[in-house]
N, C-alpha and C positions, 0 to 999 in steps of 0.2 A: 136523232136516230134512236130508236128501242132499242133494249138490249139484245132483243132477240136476233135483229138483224146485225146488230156487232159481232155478234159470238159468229154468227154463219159468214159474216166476210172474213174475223181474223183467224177462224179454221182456214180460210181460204188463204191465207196468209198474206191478207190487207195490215202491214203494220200501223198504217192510222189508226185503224179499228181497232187494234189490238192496247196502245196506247191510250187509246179513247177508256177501255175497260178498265185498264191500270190505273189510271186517274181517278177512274169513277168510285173505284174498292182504295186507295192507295190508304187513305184516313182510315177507311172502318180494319183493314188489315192490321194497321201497326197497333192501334188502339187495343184490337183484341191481343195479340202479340204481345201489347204492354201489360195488359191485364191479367193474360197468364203468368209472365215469366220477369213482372216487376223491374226490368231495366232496359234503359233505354237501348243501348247498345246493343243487345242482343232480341229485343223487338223488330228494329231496325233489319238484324239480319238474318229474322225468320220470315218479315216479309219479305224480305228480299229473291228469299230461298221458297216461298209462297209462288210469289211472281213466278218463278221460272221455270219451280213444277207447274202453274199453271199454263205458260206457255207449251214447255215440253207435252202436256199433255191435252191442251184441251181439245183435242179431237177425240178424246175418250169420253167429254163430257156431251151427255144425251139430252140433256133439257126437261128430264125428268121431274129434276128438282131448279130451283133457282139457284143461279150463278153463286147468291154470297151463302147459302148453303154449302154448296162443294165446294168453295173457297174457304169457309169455315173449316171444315171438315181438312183442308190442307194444313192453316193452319196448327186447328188442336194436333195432328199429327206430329208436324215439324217440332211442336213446342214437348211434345212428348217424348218425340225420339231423342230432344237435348238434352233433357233433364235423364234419360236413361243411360245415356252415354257418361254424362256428367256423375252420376249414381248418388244426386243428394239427399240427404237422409231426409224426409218427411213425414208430418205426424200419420200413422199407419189409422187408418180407421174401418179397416175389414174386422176386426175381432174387438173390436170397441165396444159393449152391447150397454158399458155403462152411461154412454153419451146419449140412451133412450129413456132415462130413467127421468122421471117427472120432480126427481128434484134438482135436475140440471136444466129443466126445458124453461123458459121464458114464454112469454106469449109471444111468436115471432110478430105475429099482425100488428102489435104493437110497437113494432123497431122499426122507425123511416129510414129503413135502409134504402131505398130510392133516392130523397130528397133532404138528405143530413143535410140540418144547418150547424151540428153542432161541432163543431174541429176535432175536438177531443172523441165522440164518439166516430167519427170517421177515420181517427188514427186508427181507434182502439179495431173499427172494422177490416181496416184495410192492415192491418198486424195481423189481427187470426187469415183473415184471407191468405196471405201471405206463406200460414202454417199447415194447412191443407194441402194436402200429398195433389201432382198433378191431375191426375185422373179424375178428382173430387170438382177444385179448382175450375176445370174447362165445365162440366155440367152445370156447376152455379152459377158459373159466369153467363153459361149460354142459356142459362132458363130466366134467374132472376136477377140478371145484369142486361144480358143482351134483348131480354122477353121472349125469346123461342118458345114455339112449342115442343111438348115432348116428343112427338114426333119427329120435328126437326132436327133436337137433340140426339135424337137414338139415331137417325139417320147419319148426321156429322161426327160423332162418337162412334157411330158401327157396334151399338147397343142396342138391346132391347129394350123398350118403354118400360115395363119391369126393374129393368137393370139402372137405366134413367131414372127412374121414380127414387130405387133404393138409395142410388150415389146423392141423389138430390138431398133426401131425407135424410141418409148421414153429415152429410156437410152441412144441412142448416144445424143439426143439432150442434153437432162440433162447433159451429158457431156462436150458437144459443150460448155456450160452455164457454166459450174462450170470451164473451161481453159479458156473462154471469162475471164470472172471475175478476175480472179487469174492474168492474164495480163495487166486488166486496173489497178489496184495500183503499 
């Protein structure tokens, strides 16, 4: 069955169909979940919290966009409203202007951050990721982790492309800075 006809029986409130969907997103949910917010446990029960505002809500959803869009877009939320609750301190990168300067940048195109074979520098990747304030974190996740487009992005962020581009462009640098770093010792 298409998705399209899933979503219009479990609007109807077919719970096979509804089940069917959950199943379908259950993997790509937690994963992003895990990749935002780094542990298991509370991936776990952001998808959880995912699922249910999608349940509760998905008669709100239009079919404008694709399902794992607005299901994105639930979780970047969840995972942000937790971290704001939680108030953990993270590296701030709105008034950073030093992370533009060309003697912190790298050549990113040069960094297989797709297809690391190398351990160490995917610790070293998945450390700074780690240090990135949430807001940053969900855009880079979703452009050059998940491959969205920036359209996508701004849509699931409730950003402008603009505002997407910037966050993007901060966070590689910050990047750039935190693997600079981790190589000069």
């Amino acid at each position: 069955m298409d998705e399209e006809k899933l979503i219009e029986e479990a609007k109807a409130g077919d719970k096979k169909a509804l089940t069917e969907l959950v199943k379908k997103y259950e993997q790509t949910i937690y994963n992003f979940a895990f990749k935002i917010c780094r542990d298991p446990a509370r991936a776990e029960n952001i998808m959880q919290e995912t699922f249910f505002s999608m349940i509760k809500s998905l008669h709100q959803f239009d079919g404008k966009s694709k399902l794992s869009t607005w299901l994105y877009r639930i979780v970047a939320n969840h995972c942000l409203m937790e971290v704001r609750k939680k108030k953990n301190r993270f590296v701030s990168l709105e008034n950073d202007d030093d992370l533009v300067e060309d003697k912190y940048v790298a050549d990113w195109k040069s960094l297989p951050y797709k297809s690391v074979e190398n351990v160490e520098l995917r610790k070293i990747l998945d450390e700074a990721i780690k240090k990135l304030s949430p807001d940053y974190r969900v855009v880079f996740l979703l452009r050059d982790v998940e491959g969205l487009s920036t359209e996508e992005t701004g849509k699931i962020t409730e950003l402008s492309v603009p505002a997407v581009k910037s966050r993007l462009h901060r966070a590689r640098a910050f990047l750039r800075k935190e693997i600079n770093e981790a190589f000069k010792s």
